[in-house]
C-alpha positions in Angstrom: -13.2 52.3 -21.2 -14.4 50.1 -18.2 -12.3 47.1 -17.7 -14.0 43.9 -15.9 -12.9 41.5 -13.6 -14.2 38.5 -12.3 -13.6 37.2 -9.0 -13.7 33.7 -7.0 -13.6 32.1 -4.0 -12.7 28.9 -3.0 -11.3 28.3 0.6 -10.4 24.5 1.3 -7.7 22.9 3.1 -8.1 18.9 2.6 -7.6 16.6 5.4 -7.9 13.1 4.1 -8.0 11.6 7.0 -10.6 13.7 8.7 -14.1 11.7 9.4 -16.1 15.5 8.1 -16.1 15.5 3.9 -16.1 18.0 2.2 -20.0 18.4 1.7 -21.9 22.0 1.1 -23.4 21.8 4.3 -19.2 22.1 5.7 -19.7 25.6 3.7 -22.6 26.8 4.6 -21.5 26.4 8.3 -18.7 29.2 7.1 -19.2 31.0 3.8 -21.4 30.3 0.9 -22.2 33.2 -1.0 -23.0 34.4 -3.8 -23.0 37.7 -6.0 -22.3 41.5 -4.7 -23.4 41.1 -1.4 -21.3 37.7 -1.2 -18.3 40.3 -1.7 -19.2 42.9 0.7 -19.1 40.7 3.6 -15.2 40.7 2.7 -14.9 44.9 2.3 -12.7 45.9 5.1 -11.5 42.5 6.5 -8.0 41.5 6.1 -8.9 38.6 3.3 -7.9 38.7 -0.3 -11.5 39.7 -1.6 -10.6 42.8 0.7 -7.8 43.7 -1.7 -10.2 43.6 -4.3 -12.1 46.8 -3.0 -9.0 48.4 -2.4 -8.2 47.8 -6.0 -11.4 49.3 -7.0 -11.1 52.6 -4.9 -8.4 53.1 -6.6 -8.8 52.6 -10.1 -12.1 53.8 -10.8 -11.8 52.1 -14.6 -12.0 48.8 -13.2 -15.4 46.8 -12.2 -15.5 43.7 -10.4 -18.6 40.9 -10.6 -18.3 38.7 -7.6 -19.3 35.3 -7.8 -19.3 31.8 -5.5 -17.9 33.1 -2.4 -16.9 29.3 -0.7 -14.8 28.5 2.1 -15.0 25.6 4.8 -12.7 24.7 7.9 -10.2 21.8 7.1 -12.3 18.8 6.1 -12.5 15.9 4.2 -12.1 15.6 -0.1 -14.9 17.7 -1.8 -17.3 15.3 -3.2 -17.1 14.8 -7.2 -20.9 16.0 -7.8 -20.5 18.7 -5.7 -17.0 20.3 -7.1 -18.6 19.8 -10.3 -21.3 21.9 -9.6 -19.1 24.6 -8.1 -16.7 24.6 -11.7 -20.1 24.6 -13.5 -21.7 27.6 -11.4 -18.7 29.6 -11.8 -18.1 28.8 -15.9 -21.6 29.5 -16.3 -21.2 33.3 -14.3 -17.8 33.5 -16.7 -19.4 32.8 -20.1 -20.4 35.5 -22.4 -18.4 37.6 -20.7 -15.2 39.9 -22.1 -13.0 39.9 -19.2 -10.3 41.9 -18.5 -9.0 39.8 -15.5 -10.2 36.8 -13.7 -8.9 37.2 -10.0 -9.4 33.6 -8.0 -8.8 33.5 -4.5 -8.2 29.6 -3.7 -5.9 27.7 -1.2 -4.3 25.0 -3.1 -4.7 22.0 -1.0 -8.3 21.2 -1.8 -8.8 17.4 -2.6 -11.2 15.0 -4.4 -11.0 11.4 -4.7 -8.2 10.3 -6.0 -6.1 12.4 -4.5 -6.9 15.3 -7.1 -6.4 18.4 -7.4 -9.5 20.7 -7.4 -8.0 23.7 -7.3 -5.9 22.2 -10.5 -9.2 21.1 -12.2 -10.8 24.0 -11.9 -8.4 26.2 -13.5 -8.0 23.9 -16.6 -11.7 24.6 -16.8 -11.0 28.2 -16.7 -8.0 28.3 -19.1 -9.6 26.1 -21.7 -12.6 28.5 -22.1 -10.5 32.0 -21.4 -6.8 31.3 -23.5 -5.9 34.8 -23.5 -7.4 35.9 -20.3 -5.2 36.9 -17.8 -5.3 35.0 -14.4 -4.6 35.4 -11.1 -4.3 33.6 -8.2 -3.2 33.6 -4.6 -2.8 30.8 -2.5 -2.3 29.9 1.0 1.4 29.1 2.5 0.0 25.5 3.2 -1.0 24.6 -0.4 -0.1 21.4 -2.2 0.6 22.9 -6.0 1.0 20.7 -9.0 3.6 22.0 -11.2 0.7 22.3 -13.9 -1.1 24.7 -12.6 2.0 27.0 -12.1 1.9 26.9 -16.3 -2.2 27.6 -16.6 -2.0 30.9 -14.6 0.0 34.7 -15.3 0.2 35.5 -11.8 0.5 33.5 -8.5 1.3 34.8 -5.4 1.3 33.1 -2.0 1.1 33.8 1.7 3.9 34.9 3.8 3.1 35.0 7.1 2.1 31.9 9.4 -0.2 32.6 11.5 -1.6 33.9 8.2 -1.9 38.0 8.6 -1.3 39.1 5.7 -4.1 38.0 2.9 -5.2 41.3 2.3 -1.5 42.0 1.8 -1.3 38.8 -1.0 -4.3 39.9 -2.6 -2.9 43.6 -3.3 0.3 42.0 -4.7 -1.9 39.5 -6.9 -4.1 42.2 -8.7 -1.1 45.2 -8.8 0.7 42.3 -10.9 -2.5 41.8 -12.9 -3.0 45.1 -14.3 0.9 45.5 -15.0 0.2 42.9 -17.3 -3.2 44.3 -18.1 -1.5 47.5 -19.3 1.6 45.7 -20.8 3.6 46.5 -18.7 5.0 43.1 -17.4 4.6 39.8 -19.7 5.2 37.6 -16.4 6.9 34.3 -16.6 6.6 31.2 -14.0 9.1 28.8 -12.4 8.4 26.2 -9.3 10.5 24.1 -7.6 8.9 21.0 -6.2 10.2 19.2 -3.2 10.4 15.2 -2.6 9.6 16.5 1.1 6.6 16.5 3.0 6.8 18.6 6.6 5.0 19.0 9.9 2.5 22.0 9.5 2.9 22.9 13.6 6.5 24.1 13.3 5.9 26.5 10.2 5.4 29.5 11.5 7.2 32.9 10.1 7.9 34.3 13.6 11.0 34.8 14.8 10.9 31.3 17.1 10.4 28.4 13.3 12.9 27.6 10.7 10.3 29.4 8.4 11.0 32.7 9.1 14.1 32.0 8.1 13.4 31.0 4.8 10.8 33.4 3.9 13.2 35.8 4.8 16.2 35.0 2.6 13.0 34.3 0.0 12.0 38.0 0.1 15.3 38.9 0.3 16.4 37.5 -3.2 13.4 38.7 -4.9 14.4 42.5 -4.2 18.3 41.7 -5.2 17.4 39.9 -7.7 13.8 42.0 -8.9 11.5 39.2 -8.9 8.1 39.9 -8.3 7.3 38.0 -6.2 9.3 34.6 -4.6 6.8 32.1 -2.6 7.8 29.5 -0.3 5.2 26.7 0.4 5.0 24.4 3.1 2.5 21.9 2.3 0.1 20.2 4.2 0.9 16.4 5.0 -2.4 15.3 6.1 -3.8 15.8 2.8 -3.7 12.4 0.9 -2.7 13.3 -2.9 -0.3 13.3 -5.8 0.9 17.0 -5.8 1.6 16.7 -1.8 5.1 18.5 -0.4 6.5 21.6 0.2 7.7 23.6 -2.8 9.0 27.4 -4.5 7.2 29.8 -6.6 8.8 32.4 -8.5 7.3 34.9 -10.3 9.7 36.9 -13.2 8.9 40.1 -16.2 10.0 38.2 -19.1 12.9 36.4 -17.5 12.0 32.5 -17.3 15.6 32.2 -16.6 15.9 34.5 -13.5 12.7 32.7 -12.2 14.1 29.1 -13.3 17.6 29.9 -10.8 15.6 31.5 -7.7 13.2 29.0 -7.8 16.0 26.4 -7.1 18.1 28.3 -5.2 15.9 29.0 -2.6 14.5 25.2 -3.4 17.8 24.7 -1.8 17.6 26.8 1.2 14.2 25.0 2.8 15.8 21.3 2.2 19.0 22.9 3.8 16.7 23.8 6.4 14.3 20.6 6.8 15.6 18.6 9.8 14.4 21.8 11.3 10.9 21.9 11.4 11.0 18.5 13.5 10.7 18.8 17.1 10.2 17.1 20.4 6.1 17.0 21.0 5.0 15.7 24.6 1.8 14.1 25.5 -0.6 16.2 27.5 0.0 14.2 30.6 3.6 14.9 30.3 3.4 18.5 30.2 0.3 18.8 32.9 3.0 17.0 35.3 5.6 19.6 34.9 2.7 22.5 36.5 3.5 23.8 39.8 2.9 26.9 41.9 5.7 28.4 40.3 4.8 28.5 36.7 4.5 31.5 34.5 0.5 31.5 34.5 -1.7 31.7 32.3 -0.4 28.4 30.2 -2.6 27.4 27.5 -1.4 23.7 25.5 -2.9 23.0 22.8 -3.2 19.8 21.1 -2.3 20.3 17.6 -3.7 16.5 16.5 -7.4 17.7 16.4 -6.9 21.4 15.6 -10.4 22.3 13.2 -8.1 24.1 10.9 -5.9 21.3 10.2 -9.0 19.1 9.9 -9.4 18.2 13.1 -13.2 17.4 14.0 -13.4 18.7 17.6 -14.1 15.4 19.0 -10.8 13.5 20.3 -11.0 12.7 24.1 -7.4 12.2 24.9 -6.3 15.7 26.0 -9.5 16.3 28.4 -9.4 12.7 30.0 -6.2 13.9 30.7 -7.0 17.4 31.8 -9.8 16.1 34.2 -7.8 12.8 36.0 -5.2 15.3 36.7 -7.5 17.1 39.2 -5.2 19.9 39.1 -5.9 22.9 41.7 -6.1 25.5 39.5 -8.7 26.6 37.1 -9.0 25.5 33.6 -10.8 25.7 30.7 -10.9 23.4 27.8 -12.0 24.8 24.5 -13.5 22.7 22.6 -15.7 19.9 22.0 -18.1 19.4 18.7 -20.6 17.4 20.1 -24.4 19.0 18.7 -26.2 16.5 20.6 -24.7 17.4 24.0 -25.5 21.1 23.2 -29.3 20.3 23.5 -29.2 17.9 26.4 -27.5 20.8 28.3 -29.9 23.1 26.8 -32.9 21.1 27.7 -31.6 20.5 31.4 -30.9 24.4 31.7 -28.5 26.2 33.4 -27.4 24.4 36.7 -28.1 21.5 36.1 -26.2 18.7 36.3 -26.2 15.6 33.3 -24.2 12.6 33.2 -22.3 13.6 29.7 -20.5 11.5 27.0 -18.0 14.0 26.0 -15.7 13.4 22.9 -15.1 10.1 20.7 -18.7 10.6 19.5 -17.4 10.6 15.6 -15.4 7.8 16.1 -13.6 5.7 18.5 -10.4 5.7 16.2 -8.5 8.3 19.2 -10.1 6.6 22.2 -13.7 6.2 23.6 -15.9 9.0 25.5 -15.3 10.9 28.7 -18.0 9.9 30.9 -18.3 12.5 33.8 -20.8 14.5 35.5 -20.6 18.0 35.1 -22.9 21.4 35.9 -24.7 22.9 32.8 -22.8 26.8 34.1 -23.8 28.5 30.4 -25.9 28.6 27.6 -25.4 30.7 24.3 -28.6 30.5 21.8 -25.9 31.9 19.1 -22.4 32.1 19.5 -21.5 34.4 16.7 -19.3 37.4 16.6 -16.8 39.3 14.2 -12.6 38.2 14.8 -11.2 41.0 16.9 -7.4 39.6 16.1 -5.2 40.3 13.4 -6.3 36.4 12.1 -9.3 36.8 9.1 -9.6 40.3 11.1 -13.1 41.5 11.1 -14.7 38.3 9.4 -17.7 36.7 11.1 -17.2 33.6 13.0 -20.4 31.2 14.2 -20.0 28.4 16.6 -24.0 27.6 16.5 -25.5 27.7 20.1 -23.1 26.4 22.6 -22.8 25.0 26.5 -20.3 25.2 28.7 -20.1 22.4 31.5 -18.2 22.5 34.3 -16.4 19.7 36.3 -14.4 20.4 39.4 -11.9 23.2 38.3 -12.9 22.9 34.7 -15.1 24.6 32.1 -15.3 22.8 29.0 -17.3 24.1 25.8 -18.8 22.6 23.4 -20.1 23.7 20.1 -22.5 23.1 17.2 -20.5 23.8 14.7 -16.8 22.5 14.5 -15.3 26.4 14.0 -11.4 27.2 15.2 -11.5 28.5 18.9 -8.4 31.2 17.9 -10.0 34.6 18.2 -10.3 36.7 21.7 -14.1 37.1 21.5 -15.4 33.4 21.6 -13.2 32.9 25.3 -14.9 36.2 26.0 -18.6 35.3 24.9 -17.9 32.2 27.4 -16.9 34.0 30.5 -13.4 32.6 30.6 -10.8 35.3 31.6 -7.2 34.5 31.7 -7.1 36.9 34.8 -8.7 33.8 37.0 -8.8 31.0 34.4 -4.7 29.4 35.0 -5.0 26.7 32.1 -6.3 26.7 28.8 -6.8 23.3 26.9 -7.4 24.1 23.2 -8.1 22.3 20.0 -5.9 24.4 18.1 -2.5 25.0 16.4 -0.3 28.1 14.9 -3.5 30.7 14.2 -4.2 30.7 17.6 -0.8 32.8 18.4 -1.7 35.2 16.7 -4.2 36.9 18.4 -3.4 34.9 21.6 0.0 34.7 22.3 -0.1 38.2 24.1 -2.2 36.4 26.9 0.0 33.7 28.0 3.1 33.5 29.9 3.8 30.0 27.6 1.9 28.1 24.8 3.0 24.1 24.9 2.2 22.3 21.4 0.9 18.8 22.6 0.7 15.5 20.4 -2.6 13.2 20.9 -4.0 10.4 18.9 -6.3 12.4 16.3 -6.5 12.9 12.3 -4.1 15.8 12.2 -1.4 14.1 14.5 1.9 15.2 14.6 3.2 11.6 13.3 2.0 11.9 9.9 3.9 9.1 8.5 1.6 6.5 10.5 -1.5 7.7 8.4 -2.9 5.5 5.7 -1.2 7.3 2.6 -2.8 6.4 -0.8 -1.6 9.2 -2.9 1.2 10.3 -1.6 4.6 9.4 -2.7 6.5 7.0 -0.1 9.7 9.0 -1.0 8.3 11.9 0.5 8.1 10.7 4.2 10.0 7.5 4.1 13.4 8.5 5.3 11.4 11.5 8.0 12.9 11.6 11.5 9.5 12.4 13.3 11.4 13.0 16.8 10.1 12.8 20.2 
């Protein structure tokens, strides 16, 4: 007998305070597919829909239908109309159906108005029309989970690594948990421990140097002692604006609601024992740029955390290059990355050496300061920045950046790009002719992913804090949704 699943994608990380919503056209700039081939752009990758091949390899008794294929770089809420349409499409590819499974791979901090839950919306959808159909999810270390949803799916599993290298790793776990209970061989049972405790996303990492690690690791380490399948420890995301906001446990149990009840507040217990230390001290660019000399370990890249894409940034905050450029530092730098469409063509219409007065940055809003105005030299042109992640972050997954420019002013090359896309993998400093053998300082727009394949280059990485939608001083943004308790009583630090 052939036993089907169904499978989903839906990859959003909500930054309320970002001026980019949520729209289609955000998707379509990064993946919007649907049906088999939608699914094949995923075999061999390091994503969860890669798991799902290796699922199928292996148990040749299984077949999978793939439907919407959907993520988008940290954005704004997803439009009501246009979720809608997504939980319509995908109950319309599930009905009249038997399925065996239903396999979703979401983040759990996409937001609509209202500070909703879409990810929450769209499995009530699912559950009400499927009852007895298993279902399984995974979830990203950063997701925002109401408790609700905990009690709508059989199997939930999270990631453990930030950077985030091990989705193909999460997705494996998901579906080997899925057919246990396929086969009856598990009947799982759910427990989740919410925080009142909302945390800065830039000191979350699971290496050795973050509180995180820590906590993961007792995590993992309980759920062999204690046989739990699987134990998840979620961060959160502050800058998204909603009710289910703050960091929280999952725990995942075979028949044992008690066992999972305990370890979810046990370790519940460990990350607020350990919550004082994901705050830190975070400089200004200007700051750390003064502290350079002839002596220091070279290549240094800083990165400024406040308008990182995949924390919702938008690629357009001025602060750290104004800063970069009145330094007029001897050595040379490149500042990755500016969103700016417009500026693309006016460097493509003046062609390569030419030199254009340019308005660089603050071109979304003026909300983190006005424009750079400078002169520059038009040094490069790309018709089609595009190329497949050569680090161990979304590993072999294409990338675009649109056709890009890179100007240069004095010491420093500074791109800008068509779409607003993550600058974290080796191949886009490559496909602009910036090598750290020469190149002394990076500037990025970027945050934790971009150690992952990059902290190999540099002899230091500095975390900066600029004015900018993702800043590291969350509890100045306009909160709606989120409960005051979470953040009232915070210590940012300085």
């Amino acid at each position: 007998m052939t036993r089907k699943l169904a499978v989903f994608r839906l990859i959003h990380e909500t930054n309320s305070f970002s001026v980019d919503p949520g729209t289609r056209e955000r998707f379509q700039e990064c993946e919007w597919g649907h049906g088999p081939a939608a699914g094949e752009e995923h075999r061999g990758t390091e994503t969860e829909i890669a798991a799902v091949f290796d699922f199928l390899d292996v148990h040749k008794d299984w077949e999978a239908s793939f439907f919407r294929m959907a993520s988008a770089n940290p954005c704004g809420d997803i439009p009501e109309d246009f979720f809608a349409e997504i939980r319509d499409e995908l109950m319309a590819d599930l009905a009249g159906h038997a399925w065996d499974g239903i396999f979703l791979s979401l983040h759990g901090a996409a937001t609509m108005e209202g500070g909703r839950s879409s990810e929450l919306e769209l499995v009530r959808a699912i559950r009400s029309a499927f009852p007895e159909v298993p279902l399984a999810v995974t979830m990203d270390l950063h997701a925002n989970i109401a408790p609700e949803l905990i009690g709508l799916v059989d199997i939930s599993v999270g990631y453990k690594t930030h950077p985030h290298v091990d989705m193909r790793v999460v997705g494996a776990a998901s579906l080997r948990h899925l057919l246990a209970m396929v086969r009856g061989d598990i009947r799982p049972t759910h427990a989740i421990a919410k925080l009142p405790l909302l945390l800065p996303s830039v000191n979350m990492r699971t290496t050795e140097d973050g509180p995180m690690h820590d906590v993961v690791a007792q995590a993992q380490l309980r759920a062999v002692q204690e046989g739990a399948l699987d134990i998840t420890v979620y961060g959160g995301f502050p800058y998204g604006d909603c009710t289910m906001a703050g960091a929280c446990v999952t725990v995942l149990t075979d028949n044992d609601q008690p066992l999972a009840d305990r370890l979810a507040e046990e370790i519940g217990q460990v990350l607020w024992d350990h919550r004082r230390r994901f705050f830190l001290e975070m400089p200004p660019m200007a700051d750390v740029l003064d502290t350079l000399s002839d002596d220091t370990a070279f290549p240094i890249a800083i990165v400024d955390n406040a308008d990182n894409p995949g924390s919702g940034g938008g690629g357009d905050t001025p602060g750290q290059l104004r800063s970069l450029l009145a330094a007029e530092l001897p050595w040379k730098a490149a500042f990755c990355f500016l969103h700016d469409p417009q500026l693309v063509q006016i460097a493509r219409q003046a062609g390569i050496g030419a030199t254009i007065q340019a308005r660089m940055g603050g071109q979304k809003t003026l909300a983190y300061g006005a424009p750079v105005e400078a002169e520059v030299e038009v040094v490069k042109l790309i018709d089609d920045c595009t190329y497949n992640n050569s680090g161990p972050q979304n590993h072999g997954l294409v990338t675009h950046h649109g056709p890009t420019a890179v100007l240069r002013k004095g010491n420093v090359s500074v791109v800008v790009t068509s779409i607003c896309q993550g600058v974290s993998d080796p191949e886009f400093y490559a496909m602009h002719d910036i090598s750290f053998d020469d190149t002394r300082i990076l500037a990025a727009k970027a945050k934790n992913h971009f150690r992952a394949a990059m902290a190999p280059v540099f002899g230091r990485i500095v975390s900066i804090d600029e004015p900018g939608p993702a800043a590291y001083d969350f509890t100045r943004l306009p909160f709606r949704h989120v409960p005051r308790e979470l953040y009232k009583d915070v210590d940012i630090g300085r």
